[in-house]
VOGU-3710 file (C-alpha; in Angstrom, 3 decimals, decimal comma):
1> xxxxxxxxxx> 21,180/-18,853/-10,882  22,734/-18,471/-7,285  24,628/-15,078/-7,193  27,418/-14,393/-6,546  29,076/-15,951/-9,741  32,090/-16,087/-11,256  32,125/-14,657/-15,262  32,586/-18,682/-16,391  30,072/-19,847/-14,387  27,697/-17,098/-15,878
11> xxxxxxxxxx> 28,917/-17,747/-19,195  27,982/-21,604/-18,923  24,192/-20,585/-17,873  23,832/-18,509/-20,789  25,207/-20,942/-23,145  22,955/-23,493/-21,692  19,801/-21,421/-21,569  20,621/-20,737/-25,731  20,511/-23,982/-26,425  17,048/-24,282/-25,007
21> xxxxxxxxxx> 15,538/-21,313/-26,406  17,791/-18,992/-28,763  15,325/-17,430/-30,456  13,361/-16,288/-27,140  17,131/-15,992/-24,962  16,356/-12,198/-22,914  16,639/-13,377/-19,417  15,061/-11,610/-16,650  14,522/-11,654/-13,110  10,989/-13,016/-12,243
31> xxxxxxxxxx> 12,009/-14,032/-8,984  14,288/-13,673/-6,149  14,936/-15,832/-3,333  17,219/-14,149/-0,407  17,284/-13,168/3,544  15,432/-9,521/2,364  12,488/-10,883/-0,027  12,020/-6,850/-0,375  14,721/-6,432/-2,920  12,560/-8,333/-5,343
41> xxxxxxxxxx> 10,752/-5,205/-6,002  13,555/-3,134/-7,117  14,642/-6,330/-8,862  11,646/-7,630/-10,754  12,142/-7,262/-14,662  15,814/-6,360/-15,156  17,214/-8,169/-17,337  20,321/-10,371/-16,693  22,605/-10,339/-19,445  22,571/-6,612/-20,648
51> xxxxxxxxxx> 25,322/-4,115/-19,990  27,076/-4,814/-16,511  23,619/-5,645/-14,662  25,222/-9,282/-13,741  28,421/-7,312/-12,625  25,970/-4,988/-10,319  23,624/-8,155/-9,250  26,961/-10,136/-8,097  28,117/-6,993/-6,181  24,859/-6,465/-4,678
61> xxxxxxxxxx> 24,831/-10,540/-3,806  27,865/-10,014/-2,270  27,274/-7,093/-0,087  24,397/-8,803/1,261  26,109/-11,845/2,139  27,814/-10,774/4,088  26,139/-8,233/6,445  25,371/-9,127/10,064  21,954/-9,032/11,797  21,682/-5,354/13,454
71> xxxxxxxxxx> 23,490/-4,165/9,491  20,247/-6,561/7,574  17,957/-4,352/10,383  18,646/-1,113/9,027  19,126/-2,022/5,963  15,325/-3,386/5,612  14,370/-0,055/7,590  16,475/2,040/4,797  14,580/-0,204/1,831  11,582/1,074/3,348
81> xxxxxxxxxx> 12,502/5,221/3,357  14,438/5,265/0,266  12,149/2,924/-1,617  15,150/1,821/-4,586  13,701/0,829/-7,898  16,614/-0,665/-9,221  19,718/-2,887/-8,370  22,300/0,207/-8,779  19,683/2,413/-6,689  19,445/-0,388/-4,110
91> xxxxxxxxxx> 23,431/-0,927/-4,248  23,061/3,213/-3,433  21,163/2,580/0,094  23,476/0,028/1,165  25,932/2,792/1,055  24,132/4,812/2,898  23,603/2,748/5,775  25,872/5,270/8,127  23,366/7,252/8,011  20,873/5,561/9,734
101> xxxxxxxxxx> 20,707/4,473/13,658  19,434/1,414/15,436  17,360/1,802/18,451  17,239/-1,945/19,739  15,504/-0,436/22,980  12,624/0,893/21,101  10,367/-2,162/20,769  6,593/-0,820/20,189  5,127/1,824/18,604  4,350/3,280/22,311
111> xxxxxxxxxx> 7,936/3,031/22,804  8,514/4,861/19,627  5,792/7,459/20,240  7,413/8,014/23,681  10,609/8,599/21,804  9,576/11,022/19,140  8,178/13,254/21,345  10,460/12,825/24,375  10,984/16,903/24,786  7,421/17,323/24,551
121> xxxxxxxxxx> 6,927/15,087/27,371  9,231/15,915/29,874  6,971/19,264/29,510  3,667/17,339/30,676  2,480/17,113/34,360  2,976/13,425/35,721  -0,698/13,306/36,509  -1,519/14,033/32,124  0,690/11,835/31,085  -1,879/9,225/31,015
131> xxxxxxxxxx> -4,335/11,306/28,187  -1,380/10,629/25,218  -1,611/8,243/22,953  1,559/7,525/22,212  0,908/4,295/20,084  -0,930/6,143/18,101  1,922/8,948/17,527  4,699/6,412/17,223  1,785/5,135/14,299  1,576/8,157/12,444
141> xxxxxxxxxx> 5,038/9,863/12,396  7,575/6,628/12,218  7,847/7,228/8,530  8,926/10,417/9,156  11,950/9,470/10,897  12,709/5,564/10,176  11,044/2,605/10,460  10,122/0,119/13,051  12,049/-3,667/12,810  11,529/-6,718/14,682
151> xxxxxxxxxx> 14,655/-5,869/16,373  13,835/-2,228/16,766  13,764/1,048/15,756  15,853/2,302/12,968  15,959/6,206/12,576  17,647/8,390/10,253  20,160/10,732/11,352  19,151/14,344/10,932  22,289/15,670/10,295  21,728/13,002/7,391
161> xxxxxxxxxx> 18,180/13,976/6,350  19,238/17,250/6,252  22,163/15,921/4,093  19,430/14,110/1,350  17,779/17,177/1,582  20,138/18,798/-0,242  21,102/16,542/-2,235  17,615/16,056/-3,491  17,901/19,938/-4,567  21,004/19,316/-6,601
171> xxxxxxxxxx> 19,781/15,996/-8,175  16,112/17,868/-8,839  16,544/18,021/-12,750  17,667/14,475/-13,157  14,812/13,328/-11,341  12,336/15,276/-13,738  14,086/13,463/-16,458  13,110/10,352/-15,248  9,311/11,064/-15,764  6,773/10,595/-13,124
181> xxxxxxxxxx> 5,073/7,450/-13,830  7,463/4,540/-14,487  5,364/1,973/-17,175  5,934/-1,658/-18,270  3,381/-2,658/-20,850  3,443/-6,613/-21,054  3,270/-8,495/-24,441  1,861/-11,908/-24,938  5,533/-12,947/-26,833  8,396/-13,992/-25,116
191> xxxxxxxxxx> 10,096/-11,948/-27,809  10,690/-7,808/-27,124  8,111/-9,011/-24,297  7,977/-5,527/-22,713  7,625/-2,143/-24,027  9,212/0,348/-20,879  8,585/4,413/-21,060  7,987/7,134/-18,465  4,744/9,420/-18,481  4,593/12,702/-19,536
201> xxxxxxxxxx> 4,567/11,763/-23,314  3,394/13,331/-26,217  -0,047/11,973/-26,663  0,858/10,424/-29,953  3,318/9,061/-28,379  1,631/7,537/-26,332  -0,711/5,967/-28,487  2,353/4,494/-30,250  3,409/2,590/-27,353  0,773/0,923/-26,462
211> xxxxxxxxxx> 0,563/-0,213/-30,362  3,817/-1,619/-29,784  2,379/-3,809/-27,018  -0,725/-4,809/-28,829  -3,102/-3,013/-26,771  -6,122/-2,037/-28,749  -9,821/-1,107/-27,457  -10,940/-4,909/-27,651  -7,556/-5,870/-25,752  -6,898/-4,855/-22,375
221> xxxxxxxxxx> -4,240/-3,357/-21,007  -1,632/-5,372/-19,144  0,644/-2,798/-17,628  2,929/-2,168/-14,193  2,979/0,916/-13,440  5,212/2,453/-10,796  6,125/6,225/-9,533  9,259/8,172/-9,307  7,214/10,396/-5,951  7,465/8,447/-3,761
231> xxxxxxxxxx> 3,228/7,835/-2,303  2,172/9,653/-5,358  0,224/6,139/-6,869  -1,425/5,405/-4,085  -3,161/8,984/-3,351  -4,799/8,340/-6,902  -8,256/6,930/-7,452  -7,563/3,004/-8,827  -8,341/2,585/-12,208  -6,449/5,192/-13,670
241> xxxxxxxxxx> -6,046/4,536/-17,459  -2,663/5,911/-19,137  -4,207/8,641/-20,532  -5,179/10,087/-17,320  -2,087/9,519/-15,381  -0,157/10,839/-18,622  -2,225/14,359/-18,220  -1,586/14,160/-14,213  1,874/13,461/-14,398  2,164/16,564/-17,426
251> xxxxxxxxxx> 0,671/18,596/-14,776  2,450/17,608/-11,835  6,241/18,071/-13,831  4,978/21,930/-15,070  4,326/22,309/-11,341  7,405/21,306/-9,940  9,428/22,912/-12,609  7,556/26,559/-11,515  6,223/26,862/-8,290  7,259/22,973/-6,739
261> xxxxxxxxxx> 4,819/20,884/-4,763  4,523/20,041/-0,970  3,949/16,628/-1,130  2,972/16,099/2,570  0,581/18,765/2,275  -0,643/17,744/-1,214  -1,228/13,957/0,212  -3,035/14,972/3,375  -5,209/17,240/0,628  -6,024/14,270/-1,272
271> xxxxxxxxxx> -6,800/12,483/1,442  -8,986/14,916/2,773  -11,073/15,747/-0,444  -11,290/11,997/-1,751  -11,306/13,174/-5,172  -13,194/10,473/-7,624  -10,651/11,040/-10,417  -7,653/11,666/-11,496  -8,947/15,108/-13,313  -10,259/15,983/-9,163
281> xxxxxxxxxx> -6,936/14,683/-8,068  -5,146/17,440/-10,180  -7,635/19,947/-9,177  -6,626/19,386/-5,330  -2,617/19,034/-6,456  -2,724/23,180/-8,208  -4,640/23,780/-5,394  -2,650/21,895/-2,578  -1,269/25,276/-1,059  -4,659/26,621/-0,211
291> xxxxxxxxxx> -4,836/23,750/2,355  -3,412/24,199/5,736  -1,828/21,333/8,196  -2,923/22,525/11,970  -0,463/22,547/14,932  -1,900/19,560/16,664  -1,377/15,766/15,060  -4,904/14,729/16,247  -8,256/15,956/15,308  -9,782/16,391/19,130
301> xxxxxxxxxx> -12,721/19,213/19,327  -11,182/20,500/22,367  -7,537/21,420/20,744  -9,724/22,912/17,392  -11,975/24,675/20,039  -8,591/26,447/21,397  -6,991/27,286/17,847  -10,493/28,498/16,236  -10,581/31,057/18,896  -7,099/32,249/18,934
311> xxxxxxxxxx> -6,962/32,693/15,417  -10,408/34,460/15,641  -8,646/36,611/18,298  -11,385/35,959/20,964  -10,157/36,049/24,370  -12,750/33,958/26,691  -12,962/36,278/29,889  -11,345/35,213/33,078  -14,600/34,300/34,687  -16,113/32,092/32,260
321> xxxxxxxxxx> -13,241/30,133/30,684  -13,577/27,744/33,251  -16,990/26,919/32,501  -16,415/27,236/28,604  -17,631/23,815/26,508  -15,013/24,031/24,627  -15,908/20,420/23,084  -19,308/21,380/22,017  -18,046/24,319/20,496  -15,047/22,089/18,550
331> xxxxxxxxxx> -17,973/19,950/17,559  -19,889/22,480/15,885  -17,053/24,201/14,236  -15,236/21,129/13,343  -18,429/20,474/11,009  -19,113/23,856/10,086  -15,106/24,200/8,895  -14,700/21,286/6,995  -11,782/19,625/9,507  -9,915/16,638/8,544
341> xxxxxxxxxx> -7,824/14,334/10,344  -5,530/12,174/7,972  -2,614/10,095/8,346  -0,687/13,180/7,705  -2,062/15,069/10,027  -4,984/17,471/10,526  -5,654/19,575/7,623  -8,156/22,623/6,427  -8,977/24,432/3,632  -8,464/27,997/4,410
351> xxxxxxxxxx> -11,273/29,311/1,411  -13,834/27,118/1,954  -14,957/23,921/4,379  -13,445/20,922/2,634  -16,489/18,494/1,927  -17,389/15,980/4,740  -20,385/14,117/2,813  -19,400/11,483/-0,130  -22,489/9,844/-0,614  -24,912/7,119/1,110
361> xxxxxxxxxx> -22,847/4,765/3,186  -22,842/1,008/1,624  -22,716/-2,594/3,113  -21,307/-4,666/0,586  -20,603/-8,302/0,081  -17,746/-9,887/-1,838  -18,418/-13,757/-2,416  -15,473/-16,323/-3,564  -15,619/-19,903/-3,485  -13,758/-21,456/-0,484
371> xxxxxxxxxx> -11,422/-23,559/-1,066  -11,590/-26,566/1,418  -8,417/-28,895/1,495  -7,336/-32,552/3,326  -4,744/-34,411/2,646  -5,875/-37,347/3,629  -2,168/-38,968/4,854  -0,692/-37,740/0,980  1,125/-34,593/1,748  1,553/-33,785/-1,543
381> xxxxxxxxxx> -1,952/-34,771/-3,378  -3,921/-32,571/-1,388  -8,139/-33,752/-1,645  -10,650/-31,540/-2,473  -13,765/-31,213/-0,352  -17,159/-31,124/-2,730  -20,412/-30,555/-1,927  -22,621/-32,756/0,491  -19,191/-32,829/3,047  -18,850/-28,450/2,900
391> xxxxxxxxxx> -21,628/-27,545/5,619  -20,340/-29,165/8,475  -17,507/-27,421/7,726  -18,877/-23,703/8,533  -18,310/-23,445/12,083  -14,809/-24,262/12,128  -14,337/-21,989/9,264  -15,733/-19,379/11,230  -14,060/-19,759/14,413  -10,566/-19,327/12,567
401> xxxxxxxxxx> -11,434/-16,682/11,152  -12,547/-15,099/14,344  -9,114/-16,146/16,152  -7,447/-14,802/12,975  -8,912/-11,188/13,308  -7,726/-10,598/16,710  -4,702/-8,802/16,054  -6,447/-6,098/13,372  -8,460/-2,945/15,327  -12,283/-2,022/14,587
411> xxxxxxxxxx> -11,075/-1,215/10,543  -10,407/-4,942/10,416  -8,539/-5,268/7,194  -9,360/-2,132/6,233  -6,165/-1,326/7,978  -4,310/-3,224/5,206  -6,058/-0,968/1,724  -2,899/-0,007/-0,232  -4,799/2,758/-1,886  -5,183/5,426/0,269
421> xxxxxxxxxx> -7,978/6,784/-2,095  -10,155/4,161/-1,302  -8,896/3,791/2,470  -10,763/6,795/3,073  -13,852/5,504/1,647  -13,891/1,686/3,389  -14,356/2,294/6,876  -14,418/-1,815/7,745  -13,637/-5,164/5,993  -14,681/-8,265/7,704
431> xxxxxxxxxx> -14,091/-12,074/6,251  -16,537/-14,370/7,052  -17,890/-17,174/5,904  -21,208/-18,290/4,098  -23,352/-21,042/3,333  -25,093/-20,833/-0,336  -27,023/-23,785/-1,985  -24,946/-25,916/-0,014  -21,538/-24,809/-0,539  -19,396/-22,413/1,429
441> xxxxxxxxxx> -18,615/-18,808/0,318  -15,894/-16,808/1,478  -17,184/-13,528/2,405  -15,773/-10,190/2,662  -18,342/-7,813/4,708  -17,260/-4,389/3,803  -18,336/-1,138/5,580  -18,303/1,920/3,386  -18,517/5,821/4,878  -19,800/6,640/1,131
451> xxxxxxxxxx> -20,980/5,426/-1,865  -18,231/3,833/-4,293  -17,883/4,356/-7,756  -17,430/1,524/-10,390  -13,937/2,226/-10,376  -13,566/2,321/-7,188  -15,609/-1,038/-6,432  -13,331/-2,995/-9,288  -10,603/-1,209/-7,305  -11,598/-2,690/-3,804
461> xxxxxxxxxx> -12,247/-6,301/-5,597  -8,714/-6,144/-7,205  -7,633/-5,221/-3,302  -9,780/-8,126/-1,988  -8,244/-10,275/-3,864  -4,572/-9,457/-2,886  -5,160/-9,608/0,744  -7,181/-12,868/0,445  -4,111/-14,472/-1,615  -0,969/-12,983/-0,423
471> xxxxxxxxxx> -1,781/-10,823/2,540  -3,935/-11,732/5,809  -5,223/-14,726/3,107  -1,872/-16,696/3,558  -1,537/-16,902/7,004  -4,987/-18,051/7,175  -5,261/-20,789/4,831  -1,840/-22,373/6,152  -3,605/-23,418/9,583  -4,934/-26,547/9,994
481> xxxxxxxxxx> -8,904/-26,219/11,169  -10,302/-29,802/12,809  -14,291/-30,917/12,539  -14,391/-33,901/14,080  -12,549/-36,736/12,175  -11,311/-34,125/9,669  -8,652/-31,863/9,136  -8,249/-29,289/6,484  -7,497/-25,974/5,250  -9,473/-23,153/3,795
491> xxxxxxxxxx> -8,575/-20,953/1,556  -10,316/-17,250/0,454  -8,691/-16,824/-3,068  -6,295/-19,717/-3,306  -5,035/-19,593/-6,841  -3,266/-22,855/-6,544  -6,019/-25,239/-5,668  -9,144/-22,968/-6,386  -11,239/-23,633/-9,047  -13,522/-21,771/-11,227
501> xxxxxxxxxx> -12,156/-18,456/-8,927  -14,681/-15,338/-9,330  -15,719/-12,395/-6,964  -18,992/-11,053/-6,807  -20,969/-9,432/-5,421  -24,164/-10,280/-3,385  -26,558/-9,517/-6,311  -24,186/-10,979/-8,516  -24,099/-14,067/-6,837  -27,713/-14,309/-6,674
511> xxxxxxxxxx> -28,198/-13,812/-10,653  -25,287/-16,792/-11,244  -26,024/-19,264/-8,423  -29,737/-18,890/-9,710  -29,095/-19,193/-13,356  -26,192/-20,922/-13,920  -24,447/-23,695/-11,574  -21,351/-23,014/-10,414  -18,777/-25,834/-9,733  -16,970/-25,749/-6,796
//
């Protein structure tokens, strides 16, 4: 259905789609098509047909129509801060669009950097200048203030942030009321197919949802799960079952009701501690205010050399500051303290030095079968490449992927880890390609800076796969790679033409290429 529509023309889709299926008629969106693919987020799920959702989907159709290029700029930049999780909420930040500014000047994150801390510069001699890296501010703190477009920097006012600010305060208890975790359990009927509620619930309550949906112990559970903080899911170790997130998010809404939380300090926290569950998550959460962001964005041993001793209240005499190592000194305490630099900042735990060591560092691989791909002069009947023709092959494969990696830094795709959980643990992921028994493996060779639990290895695999498919996956396998009279495509987790898809790992692959054949 193309929206806008007119009431008639709506009523003639339903009437058709009864026809077809009246016993199974709840439509929903599943999909969206439109000049901001974002919306499809906030859209996913809602059904059509119920209460005035068309009215709201046909108003929100229509105010995206017609908006012009720099308006569809800020409004993607305004998607991004105010994160809507509906079509009324999203109808909500197109309203708010005065409050936001577009900087079409502002092209990099250098530029941006330079920006943000444009006071702070004009205090630095000329010859200093040279030291900052402002890409790597602009990074960091964007977020903070807006969010970087193609067609440049969009920041929020601050007359307006202070604005949401308080509106935030007077909206506080309607929030609460909303829950903390948003959940969709999915059931295998098209009839009442979901079963929607918000965590905290009564544990028997609980229980009786997910026996709505079917879920027992021998069926697992299908479920979306989404939060009402905004960064709050993805500071949590993957994996989390319902229970656990039902206890965290009973926790978290007694904290905010008493003492409220600091979520910027609470996430740098997280980040710092890497808890391994959700129980070590809430132990870092009641204990978030013990933790302490420092004055200086970056974690460099000179600057924590400088702050240890002023807050020590040592004065270096006049005669030897000038020979002072003040690095070695920031080295040594850095370690001894328990400093961490996170995305958030650097942060320290004023009672006692937050842990540095998680474990023996890992090299894992992640094996999938590549999917190779010609078609042979029938665009649409793409061939599949078997066996004794695969080898050759490698090279080419490889050499893509090399090309393809050029615009990631020494993280690799790392960079890309949704959960910030395990972002902290995965210091490098690098695709590459293997040859096995003859056939080609696509290979993800993944740097750990400590050991992973099971969770969080079915966590990076789930990861994996996303970024294969959808994410730095996509790009690759829609380039055409050449091997003498051949062309083709190769794919890392393509779920269209793949067959027999699995992921394992390197002692995994051993026991079932050994065993049992696999077909590629």
């Amino acid at each position: 259905m193309g929206l806008p529509v007119t009431l008639v023309e709506a009523e003639q889709i339903r009437s058709e789609l009864e026809k077809q299926h009246p016993s199974m008629m709840m439509p929903f969106v599943a999909a969206v098509e439109s000049r901001f693919p974002e919306i499809e987020r906030g859209l996913m799920g809602e059904l059509v047909f119920q209460g005035d959702n068309l009215e709201t989907f046909n108003q929100l159709a229509g105010r995206l129509e017609g908006m012009s290029r720099e308006e569809g700029l800020i409004f993607k930049a305004a998607y991004r801060m105010e994160a809507p999780r509906s079509a009324g909420q999203i109808l909500e930040t197109l309203g708010n669009l005065g409050s936001y500014r577009l900087h079409p000047e502002i092209q990099s994150l250098e530029e941006l950097g330079r920006y943000l801390k444009r006071e702070e510069a004009a205090q630095l001699p000329e010859e200093l200048d040279c030291f900052v890296d402002y890409e790597k501010i602009g990074r960091i703190w964007q977020e903070d203030h807006g969010f970087l477009t193609e067609g440049g920097f969009v920041e929020k006012r601050e007359e307006a942030a202070a604005k949401a600010g308080v509106e935030e305060q007077k909206t506080e208890k309607r929030e609460k009321k909303q829950g903390i975790f948003l959940v969709t359990l999915i059931r295998d009927s098209f009839k009442d197919r979901y079963v929607r509620f918000t965590l905290p619930l009564p544990e028997q309550e609980l229980a009786e949802k997910k026996r709505q949906a079917g879920i027992t112990e021998e069926t697992p559970e299908r479920v979306e799960i989404s939060g009402t903080i905004d960064g709050l899911l993805e500071h949590l170790p993957p994996g989390s079952t319902l229970e656990e997130l039902n206890r965290a998010a009973g926790m978290i809404e007694e904290m905010e009701s008493c003492s409220g939380i600091d979520w910027k300090l609470a996430f740098a926290a997280l980040e710092a501690e890497i808890p391994m569950s959700v129980d070590g998550c809430c132990c870092v959460l009641r204990g978030h205010k013990r933790y302490e962001l420092l004055p200086f964005p970056f974690l460099e041993p000179e600057s924590y050399a400088h702050y240890r001793l002023e807050q020590a209240g040592i004065s270096l005499p006049e005669g030897l500051a000038s020979c002072f190592d003040y690095r070695r000194y920031g080295q040594e305490k850095i370690v001894e303290d328990g400093v961490v630099e996170t995305s958030y900042g650097v942060v320290i735990n004023r009672e006692w030095p937050i842990e540095l060591d998680h474990g023996e560092k890992q090299d894992i691989k992640l094996y999938a079968p590549l999917t190779l791909s010609t078609f042979s002069g029938l665009p649409m009947h793409p061939e599949l490449l078997y066996r004794e023709r695969v080898p050759a092959l490698k090279a080419a494969v490889r050499q893509e992927i090399t090309r393809s990696m050029r615009e990631y830094g020494k993280r690799g795709l790392a960079e890309v880890l949704w959960n910030q959980i395990l972002s902290r643990k995965i210091s490098s992921i690098v695709p590459d390609v293997e040859e096995r028994h003859g056939r080609l493996w696509g290979v993800a060779r993944v740097r750990t800076t400590g050991e992973l639990t099971d969770r969080e290895l079915a966590g990076l695999k789930e990861e994996w796969k996303e970024i294969a498919a959808h994410g730095w996956g996509d790009l690759f396998s829609s380039r055409t790679l050449e091997e003498g009279h051949t062309r083709f495509h190769a794919g890392f987790w393509d779920t269209e033409r793949g067959e027999d898809l699995c992921l394992l790992t390197e002692e995994e692959l051993g026991k079932e290429v050994g065993g049992l054949e696999i077909r590629m």
